[in-house]
Every structure is written in C-alpha cells, then in structure tokens.
N, CA, C and O atoms as a GROMACS GRO file, in nm:
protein
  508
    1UNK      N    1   9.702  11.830   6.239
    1UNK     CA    2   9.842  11.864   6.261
    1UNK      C    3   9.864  11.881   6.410
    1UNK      O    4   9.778  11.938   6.478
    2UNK      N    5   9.980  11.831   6.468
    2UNK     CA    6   9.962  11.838   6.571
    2UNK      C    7  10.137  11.890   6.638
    2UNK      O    8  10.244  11.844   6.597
    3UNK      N    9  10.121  11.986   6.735
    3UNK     CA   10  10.215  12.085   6.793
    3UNK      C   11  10.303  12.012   6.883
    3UNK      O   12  10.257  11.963   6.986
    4UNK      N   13  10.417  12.003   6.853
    4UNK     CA   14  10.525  11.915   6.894
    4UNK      C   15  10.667  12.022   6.980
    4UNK      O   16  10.740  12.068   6.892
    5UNK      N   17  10.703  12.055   7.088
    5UNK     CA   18  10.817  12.108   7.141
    5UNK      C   19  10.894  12.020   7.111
    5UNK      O   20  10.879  11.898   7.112
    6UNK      N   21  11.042  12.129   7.063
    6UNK     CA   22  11.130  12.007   7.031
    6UNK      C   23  11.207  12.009   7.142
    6UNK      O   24  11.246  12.113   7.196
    7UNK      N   25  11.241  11.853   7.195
    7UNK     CA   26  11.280  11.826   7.323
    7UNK      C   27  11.464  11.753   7.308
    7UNK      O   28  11.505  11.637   7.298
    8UNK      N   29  11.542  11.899   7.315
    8UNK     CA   30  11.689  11.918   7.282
    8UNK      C   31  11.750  11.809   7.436
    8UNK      O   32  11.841  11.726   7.431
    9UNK      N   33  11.680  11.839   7.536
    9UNK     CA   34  11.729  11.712   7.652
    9UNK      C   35  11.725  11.566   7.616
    9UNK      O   36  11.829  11.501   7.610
   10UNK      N   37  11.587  11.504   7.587
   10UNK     CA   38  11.548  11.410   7.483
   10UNK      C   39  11.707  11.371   7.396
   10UNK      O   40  11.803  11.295   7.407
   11UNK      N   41  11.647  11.497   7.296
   11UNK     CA   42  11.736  11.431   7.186
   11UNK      C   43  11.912  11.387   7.215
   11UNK      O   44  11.978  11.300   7.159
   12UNK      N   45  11.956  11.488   7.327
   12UNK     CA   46  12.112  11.482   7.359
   12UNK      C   47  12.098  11.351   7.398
   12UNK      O   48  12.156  11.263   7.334
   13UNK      N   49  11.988  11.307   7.549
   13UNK     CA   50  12.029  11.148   7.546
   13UNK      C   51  12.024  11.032   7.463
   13UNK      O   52  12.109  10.945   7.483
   14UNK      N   53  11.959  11.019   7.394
   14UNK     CA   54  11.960  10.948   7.295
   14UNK      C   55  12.081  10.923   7.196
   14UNK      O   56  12.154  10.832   7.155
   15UNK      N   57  12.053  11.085   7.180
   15UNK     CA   58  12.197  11.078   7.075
   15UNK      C   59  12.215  10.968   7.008
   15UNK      O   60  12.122  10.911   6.951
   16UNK      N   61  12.341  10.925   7.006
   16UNK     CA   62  12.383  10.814   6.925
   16UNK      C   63  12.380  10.669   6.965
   16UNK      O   64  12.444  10.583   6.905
   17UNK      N   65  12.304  10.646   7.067
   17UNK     CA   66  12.248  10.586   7.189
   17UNK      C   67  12.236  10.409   7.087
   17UNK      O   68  12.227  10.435   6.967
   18UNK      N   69  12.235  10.324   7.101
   18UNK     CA   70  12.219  10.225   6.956
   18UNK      C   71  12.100  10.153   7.045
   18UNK      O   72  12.001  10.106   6.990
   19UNK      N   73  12.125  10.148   7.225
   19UNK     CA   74  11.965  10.096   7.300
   19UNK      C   75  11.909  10.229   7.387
   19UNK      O   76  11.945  10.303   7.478
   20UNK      N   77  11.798  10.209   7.297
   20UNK     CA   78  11.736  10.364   7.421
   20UNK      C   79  11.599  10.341   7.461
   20UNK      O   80  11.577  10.220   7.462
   21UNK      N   81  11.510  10.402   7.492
   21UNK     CA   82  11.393  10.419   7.566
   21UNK      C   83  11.338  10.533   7.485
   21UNK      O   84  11.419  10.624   7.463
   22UNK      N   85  11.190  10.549   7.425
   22UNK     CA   86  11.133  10.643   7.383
   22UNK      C   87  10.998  10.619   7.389
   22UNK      O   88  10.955  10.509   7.426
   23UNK      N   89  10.930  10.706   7.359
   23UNK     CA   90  10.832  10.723   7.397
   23UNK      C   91  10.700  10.795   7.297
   23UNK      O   92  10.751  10.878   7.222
   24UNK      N   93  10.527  10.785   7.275
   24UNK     CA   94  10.478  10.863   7.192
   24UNK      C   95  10.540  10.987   7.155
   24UNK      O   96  10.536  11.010   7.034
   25UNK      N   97  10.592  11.065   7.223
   25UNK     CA   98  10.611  11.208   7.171
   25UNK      C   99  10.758  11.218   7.086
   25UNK      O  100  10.780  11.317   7.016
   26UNK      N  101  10.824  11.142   7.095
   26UNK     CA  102  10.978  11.134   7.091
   26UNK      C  103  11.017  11.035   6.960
   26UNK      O  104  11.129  11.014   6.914
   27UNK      N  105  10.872  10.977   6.910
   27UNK     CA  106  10.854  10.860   6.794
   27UNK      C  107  10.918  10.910   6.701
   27UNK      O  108  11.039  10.891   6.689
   28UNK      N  109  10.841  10.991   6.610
   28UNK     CA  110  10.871  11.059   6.482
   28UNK      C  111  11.044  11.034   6.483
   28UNK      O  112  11.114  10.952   6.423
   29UNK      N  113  11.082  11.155   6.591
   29UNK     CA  114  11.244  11.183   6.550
   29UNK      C  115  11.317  10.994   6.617
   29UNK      O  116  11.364  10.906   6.545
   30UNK      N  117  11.306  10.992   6.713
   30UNK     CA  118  11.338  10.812   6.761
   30UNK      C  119  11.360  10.753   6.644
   30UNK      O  120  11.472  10.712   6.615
   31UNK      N  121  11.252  10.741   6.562
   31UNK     CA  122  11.244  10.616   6.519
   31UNK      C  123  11.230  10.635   6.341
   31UNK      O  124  11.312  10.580   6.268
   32UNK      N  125  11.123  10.714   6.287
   32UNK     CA  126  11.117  10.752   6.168
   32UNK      C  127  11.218  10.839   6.118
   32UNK      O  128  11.266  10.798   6.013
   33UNK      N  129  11.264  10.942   6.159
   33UNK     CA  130  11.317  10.971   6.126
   33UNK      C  131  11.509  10.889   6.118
   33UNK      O  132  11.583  10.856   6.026
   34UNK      N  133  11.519  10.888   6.265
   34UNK     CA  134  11.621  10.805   6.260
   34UNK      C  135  11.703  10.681   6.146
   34UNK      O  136  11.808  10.670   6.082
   35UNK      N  137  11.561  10.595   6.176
   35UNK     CA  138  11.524  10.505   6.017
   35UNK      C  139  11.580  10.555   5.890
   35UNK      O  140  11.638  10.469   5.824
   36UNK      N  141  11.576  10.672   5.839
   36UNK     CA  142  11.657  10.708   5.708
   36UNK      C  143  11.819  10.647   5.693
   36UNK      O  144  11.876  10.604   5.592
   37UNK      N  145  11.885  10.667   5.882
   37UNK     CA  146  12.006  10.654   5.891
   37UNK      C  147  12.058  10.510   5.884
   37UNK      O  148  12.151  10.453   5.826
   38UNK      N  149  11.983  10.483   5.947
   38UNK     CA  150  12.023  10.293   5.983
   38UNK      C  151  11.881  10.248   6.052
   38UNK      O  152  11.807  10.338   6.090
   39UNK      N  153  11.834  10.088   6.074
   39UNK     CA  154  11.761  10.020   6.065
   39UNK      C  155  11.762  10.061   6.240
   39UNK      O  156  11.854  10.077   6.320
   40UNK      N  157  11.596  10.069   6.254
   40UNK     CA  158  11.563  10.071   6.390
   40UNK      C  159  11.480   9.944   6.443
   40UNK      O  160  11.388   9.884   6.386
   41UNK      N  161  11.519   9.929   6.528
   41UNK     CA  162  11.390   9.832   6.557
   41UNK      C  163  11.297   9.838   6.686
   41UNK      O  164  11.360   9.786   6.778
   42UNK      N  165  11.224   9.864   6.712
   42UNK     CA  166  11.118   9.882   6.757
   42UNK      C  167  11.045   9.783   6.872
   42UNK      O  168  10.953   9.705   6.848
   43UNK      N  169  11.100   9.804   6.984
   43UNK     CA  170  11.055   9.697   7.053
   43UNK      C  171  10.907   9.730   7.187
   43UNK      O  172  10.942   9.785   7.292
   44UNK      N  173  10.779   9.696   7.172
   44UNK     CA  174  10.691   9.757   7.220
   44UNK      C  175  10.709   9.626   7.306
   44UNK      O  176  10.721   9.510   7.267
   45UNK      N  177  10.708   9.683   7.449
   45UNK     CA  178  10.674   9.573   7.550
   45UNK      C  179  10.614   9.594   7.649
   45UNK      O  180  10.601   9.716   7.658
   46UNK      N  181  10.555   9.532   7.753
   46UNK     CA  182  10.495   9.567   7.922
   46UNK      C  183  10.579   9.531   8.007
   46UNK      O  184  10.686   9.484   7.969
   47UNK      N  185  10.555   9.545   8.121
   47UNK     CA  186  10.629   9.551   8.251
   47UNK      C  187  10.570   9.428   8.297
   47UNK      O  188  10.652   9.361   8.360
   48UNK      N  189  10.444   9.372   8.286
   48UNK     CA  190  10.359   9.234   8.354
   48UNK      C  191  10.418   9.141   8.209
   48UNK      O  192  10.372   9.030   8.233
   49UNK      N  193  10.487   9.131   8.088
   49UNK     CA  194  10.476   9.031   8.010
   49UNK      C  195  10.608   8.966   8.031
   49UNK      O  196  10.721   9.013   8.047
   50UNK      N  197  10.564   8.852   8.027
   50UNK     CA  198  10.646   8.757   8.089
   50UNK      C  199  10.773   8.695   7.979
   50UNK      O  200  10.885   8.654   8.006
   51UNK      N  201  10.687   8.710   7.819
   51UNK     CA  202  10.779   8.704   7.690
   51UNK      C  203  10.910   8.847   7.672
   51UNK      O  204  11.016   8.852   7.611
   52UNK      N  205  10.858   8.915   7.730
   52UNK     CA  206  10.922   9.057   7.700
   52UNK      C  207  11.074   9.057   7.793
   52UNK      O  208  11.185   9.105   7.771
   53UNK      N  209  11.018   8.984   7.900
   53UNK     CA  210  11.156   8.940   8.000
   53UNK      C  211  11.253   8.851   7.937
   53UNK      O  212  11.372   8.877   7.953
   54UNK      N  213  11.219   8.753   7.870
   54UNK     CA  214  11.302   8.683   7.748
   54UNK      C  215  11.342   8.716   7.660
   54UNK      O  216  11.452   8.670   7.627
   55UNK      N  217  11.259   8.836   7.556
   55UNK     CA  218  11.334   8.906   7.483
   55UNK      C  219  11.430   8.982   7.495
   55UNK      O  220  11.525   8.993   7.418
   56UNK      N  221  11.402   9.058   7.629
   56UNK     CA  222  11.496   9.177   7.648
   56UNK      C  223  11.662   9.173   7.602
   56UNK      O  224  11.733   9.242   7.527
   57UNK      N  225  11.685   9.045   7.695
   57UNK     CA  226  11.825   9.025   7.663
   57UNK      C  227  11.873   8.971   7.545
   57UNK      O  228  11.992   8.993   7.527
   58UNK      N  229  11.824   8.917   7.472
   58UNK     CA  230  11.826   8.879   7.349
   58UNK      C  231  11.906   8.983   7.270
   58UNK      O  232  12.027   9.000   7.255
   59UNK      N  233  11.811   9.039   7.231
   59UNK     CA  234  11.782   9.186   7.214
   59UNK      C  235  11.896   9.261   7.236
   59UNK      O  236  11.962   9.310   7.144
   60UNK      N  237  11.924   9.273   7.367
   60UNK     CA  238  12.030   9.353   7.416
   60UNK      C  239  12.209   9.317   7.360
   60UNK      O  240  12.317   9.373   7.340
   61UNK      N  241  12.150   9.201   7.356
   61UNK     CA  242  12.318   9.089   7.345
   61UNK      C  243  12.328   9.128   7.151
   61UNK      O  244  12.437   9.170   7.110
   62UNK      N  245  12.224   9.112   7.058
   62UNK     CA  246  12.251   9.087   6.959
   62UNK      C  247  12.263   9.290   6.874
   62UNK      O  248  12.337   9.320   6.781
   63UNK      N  249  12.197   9.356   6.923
   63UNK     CA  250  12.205   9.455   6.860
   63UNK      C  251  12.348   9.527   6.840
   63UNK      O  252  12.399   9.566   6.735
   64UNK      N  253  12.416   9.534   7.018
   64UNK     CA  254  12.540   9.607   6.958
   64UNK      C  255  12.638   9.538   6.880
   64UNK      O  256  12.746   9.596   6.862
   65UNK      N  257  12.625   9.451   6.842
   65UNK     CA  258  12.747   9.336   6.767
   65UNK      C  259  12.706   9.384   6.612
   65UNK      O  260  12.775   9.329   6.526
   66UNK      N  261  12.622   9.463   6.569
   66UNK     CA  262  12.580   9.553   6.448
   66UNK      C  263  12.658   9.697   6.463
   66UNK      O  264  12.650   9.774   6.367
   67UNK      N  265  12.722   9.733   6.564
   67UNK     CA  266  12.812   9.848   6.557
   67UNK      C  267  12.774   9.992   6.536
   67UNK      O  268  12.857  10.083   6.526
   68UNK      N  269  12.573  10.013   6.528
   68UNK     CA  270  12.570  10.095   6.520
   68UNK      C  271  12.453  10.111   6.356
   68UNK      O  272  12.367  10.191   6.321
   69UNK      N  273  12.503  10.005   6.306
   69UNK     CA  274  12.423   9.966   6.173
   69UNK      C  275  12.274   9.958   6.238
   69UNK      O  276  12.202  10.017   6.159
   70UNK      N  277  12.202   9.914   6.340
   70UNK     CA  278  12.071   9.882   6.381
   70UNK      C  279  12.064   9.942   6.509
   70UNK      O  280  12.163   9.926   6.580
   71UNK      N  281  11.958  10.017   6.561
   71UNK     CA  282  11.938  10.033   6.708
   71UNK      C  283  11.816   9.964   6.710
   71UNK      O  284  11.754   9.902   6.623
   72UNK      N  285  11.784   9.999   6.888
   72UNK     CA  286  11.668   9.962   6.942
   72UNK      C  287  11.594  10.060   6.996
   72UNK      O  288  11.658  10.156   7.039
   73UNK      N  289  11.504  10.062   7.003
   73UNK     CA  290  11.383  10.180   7.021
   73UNK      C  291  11.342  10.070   7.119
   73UNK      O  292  11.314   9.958   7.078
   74UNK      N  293  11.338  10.105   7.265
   74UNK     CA  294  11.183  10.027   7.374
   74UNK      C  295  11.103  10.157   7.423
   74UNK      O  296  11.135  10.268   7.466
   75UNK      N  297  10.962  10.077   7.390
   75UNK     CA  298  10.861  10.151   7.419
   75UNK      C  299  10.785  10.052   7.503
   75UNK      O  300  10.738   9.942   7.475
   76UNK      N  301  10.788  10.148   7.655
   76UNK     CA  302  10.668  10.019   7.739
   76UNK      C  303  10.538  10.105   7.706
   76UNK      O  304  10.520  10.227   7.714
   77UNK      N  305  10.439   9.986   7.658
   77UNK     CA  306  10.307  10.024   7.555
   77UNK      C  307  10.224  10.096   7.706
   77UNK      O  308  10.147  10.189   7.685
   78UNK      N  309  10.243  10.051   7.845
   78UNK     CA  310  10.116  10.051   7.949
   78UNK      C  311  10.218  10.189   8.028
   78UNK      O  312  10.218  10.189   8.151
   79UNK      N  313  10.306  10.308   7.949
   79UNK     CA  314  10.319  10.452   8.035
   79UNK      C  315  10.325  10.540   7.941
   79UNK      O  316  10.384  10.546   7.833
   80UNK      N  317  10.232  10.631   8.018
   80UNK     CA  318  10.150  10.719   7.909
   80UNK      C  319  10.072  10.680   7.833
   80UNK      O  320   9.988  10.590   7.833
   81UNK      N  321  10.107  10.760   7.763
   81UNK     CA  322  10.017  10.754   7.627
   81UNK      C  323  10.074  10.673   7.487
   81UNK      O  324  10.029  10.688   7.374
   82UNK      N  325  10.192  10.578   7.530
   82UNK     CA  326  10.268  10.479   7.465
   82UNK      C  327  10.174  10.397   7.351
   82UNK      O  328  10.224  10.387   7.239
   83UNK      N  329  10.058  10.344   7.372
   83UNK     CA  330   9.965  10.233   7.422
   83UNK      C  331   9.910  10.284   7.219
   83UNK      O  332   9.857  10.214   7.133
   84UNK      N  333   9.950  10.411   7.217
   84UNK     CA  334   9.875  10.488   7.041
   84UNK      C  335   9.961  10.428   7.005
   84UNK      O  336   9.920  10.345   6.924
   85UNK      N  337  10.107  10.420   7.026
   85UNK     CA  338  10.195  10.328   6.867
   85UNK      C  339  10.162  10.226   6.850
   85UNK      O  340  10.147  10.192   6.732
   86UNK      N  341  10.133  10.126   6.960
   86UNK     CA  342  10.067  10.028   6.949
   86UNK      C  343   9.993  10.007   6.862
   86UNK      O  344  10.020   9.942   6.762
   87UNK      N  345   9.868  10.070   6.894
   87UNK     CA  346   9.755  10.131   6.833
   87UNK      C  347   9.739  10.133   6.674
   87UNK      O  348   9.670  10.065   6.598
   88UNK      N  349   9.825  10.231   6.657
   88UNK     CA  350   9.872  10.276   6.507
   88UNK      C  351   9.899  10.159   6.410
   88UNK      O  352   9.843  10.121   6.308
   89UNK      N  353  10.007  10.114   6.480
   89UNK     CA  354  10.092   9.997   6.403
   89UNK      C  355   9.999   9.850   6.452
   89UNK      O  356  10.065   9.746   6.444
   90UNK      N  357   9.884   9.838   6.490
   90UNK     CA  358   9.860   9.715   6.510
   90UNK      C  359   9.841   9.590   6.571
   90UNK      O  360   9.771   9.490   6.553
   91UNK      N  361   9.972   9.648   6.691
   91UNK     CA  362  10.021   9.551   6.760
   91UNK      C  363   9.915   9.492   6.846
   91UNK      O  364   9.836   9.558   6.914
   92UNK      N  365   9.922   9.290   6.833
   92UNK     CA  366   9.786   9.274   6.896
   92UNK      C  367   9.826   9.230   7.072
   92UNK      O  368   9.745   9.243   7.164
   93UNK      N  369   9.967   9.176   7.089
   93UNK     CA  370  10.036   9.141   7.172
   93UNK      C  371  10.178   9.165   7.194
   93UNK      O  372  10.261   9.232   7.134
   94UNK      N  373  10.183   9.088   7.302
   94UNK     CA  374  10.374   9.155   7.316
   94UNK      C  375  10.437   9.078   7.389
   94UNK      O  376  10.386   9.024   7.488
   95UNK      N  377  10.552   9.061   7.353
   95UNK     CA  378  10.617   9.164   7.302
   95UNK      C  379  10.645   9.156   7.135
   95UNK      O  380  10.705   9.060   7.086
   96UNK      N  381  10.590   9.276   7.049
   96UNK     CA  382  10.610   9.267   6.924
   96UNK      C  383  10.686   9.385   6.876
   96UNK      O  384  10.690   9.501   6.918
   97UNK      N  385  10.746   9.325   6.777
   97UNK     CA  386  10.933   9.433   6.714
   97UNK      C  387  10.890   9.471   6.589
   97UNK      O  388  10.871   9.392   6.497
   98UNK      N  389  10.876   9.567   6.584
   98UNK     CA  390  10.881   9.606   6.451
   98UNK      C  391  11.004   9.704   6.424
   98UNK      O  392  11.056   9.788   6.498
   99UNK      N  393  11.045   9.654   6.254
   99UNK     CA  394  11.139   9.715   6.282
   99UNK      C  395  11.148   9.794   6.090
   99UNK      O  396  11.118   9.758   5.976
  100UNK      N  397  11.209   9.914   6.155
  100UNK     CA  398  11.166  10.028   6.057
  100UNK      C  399  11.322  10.061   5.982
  100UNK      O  400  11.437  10.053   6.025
  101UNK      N  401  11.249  10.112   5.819
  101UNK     CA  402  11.362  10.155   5.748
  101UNK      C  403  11.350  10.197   5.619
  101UNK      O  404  11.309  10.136   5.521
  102UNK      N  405  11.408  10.357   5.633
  102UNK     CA  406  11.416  10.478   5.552
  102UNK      C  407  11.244  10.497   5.542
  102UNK      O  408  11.171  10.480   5.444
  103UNK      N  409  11.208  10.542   5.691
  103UNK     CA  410  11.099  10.608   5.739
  103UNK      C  411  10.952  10.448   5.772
  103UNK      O  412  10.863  10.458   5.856
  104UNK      N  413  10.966  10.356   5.704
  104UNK     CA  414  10.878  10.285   5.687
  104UNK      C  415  10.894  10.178   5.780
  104UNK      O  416  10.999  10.161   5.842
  105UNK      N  417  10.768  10.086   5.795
  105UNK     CA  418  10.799   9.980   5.857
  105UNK      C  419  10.802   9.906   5.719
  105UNK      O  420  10.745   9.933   5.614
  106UNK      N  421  10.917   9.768   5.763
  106UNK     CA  422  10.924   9.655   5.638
  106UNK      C  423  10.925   9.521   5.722
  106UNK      O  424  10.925   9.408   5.673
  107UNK      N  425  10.925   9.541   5.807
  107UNK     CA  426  10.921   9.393   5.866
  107UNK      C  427  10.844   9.354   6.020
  107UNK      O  428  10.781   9.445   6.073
  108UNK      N  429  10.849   9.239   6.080
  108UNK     CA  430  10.775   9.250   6.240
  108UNK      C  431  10.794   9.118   6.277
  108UNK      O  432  10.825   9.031   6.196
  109UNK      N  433  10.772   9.092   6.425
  109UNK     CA  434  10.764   8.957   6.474
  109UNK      C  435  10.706   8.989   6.610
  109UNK      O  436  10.740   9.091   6.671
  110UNK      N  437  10.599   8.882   6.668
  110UNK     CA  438  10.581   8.846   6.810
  110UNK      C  439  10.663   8.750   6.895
  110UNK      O  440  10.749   8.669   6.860
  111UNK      N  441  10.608   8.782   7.035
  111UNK     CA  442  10.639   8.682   7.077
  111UNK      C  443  10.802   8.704   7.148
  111UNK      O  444  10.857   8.812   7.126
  112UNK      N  445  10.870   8.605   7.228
  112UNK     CA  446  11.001   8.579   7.257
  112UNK      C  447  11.078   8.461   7.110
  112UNK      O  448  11.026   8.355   7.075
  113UNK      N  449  11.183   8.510   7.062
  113UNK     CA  450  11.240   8.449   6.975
  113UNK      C  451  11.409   8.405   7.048
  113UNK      O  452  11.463   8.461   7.144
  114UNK      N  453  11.444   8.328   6.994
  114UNK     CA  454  11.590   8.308   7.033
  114UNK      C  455  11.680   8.382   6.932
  114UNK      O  456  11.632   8.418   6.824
  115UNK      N  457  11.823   8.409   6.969
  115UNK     CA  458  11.904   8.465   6.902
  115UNK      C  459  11.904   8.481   6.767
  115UNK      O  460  11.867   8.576   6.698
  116UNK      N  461  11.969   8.335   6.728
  116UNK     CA  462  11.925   8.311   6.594
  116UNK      C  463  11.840   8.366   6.491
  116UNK      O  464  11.872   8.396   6.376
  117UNK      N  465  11.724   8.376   6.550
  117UNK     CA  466  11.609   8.424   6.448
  117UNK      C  467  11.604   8.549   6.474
  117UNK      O  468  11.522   8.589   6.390
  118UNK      N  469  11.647   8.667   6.554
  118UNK     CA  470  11.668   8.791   6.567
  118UNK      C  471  11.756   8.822   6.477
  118UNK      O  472  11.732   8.915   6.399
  119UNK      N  473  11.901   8.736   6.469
  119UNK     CA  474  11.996   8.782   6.358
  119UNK      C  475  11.987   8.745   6.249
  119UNK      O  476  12.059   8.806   6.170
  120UNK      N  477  11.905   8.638   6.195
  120UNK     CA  478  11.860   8.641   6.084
  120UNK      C  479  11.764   8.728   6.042
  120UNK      O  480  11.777   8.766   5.926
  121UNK      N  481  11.639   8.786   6.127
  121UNK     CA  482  11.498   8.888   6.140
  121UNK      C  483  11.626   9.016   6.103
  121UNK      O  484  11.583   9.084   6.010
  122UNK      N  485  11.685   9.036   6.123
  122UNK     CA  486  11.783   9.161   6.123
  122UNK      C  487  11.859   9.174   6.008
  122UNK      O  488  11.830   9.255   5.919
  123UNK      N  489  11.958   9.096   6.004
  123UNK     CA  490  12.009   9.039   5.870
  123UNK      C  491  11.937   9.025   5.722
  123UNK      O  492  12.012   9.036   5.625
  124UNK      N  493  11.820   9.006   5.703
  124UNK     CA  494  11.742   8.984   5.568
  124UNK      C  495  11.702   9.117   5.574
  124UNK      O  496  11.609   9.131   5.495
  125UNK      N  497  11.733   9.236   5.639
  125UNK     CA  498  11.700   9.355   5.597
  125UNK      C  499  11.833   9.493   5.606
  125UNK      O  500  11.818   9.615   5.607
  126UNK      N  501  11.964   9.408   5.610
  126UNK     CA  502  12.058   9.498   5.630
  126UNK      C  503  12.080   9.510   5.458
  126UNK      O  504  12.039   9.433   5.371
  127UNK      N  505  12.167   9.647   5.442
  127UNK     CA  506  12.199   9.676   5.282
  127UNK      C  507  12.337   9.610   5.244
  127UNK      O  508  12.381   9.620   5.130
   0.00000   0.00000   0.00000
C-alpha cells in the first residue's frame, strides 16, 4: 500500500482540462479514476522521439472535436519516475496510447498514426 498526498493544486489544474500533462503520482486520479467519467487516452511519449513529434498534433487537433467525451493524459516516460507506467502497462516503444475506460485499459496503439485512424481508434470505443 502505498501513501499518496492528495495534491488539491494538481487536481484544480487539470480540472476539466480535456489535454493535460500528468504524471506517476497523479495516475490513479488522471487517468483511472477519471476513466469512469469519459474515455481517457493515454499518451506515453519522450522528448528525443521523433514519432511522438508527429503524433502530438494529431492528437491535439482530433481530441477536442469530442467536446469533452475523451481527454488526453501526456506522460513524458524519461521525467521522473514516469518510466513505472510504462513499465506497468508494457509499453515497449513510443510513442504508445493507451487508452482507458471505466477504470481499465481496453484498447492501444504504437507508433505515429494519421488522423483517420485516431478517430476511428477513438470512435470503436465511444458509448
């Protein structure tokens, strides 16, 4: 079991935030928990990957046109102690999305993708 401060600064920015930045400590509520509400997705990337620069905007362009139905979670895997979700979940490269819902992961992809297959990757898991 492990001892968690709850971080009320954290959580205000985020808030209702639909692209944010989080981090190991900030996961649970970020992302699992969040997940109960609407579909998160999970984007683990580096600062040296050269696919992750292609995704980004992708990414950026297609999520808010969901209104709130899907966010984005970025986690750069190489600050801190980031590098355990990775870890956890698998990830063998990057940039890889996983993307979570009502606490679980149900889906994933590597790599840089084009639009298209983000809103379809998104779409085959909306309710």
């Amino acid at each position: 079991m492990s001892f968690q401060l709850h971080d009320h600064q954290h959580e205000e920015a985020v808030g209702e935030k639909i692209l944010f930045d989080t981090d190991v400590h900030h996961f649970e509520a970020d992302v699992i928990e969040a997940s109960r509400g609407h579909l998160v997705l999970v984007d683990l990337w580096a600062d040296w990957c050269g696919p992750c620069r292609f995704l980004t905007p992708v990414l950026e362009k297609v999520i808010p046109t969901y209104e709130g139905r899907v966010r984005l979670a970025r986690i750069e895997v190489d600050e801190g102690a980031n590098m355990k979700i990775a870890g956890r979940y698998g990830a063998r490269g990057f940039p890889t999305v996983l993307l979570f819902k009502n606490g679980e992961e149900v889906a994933r992809f590597h790599s840089s993708k084009p639009e298209h297959f983000v809103r379809e990757f998104i779409e085959a898991h909306l309710d």
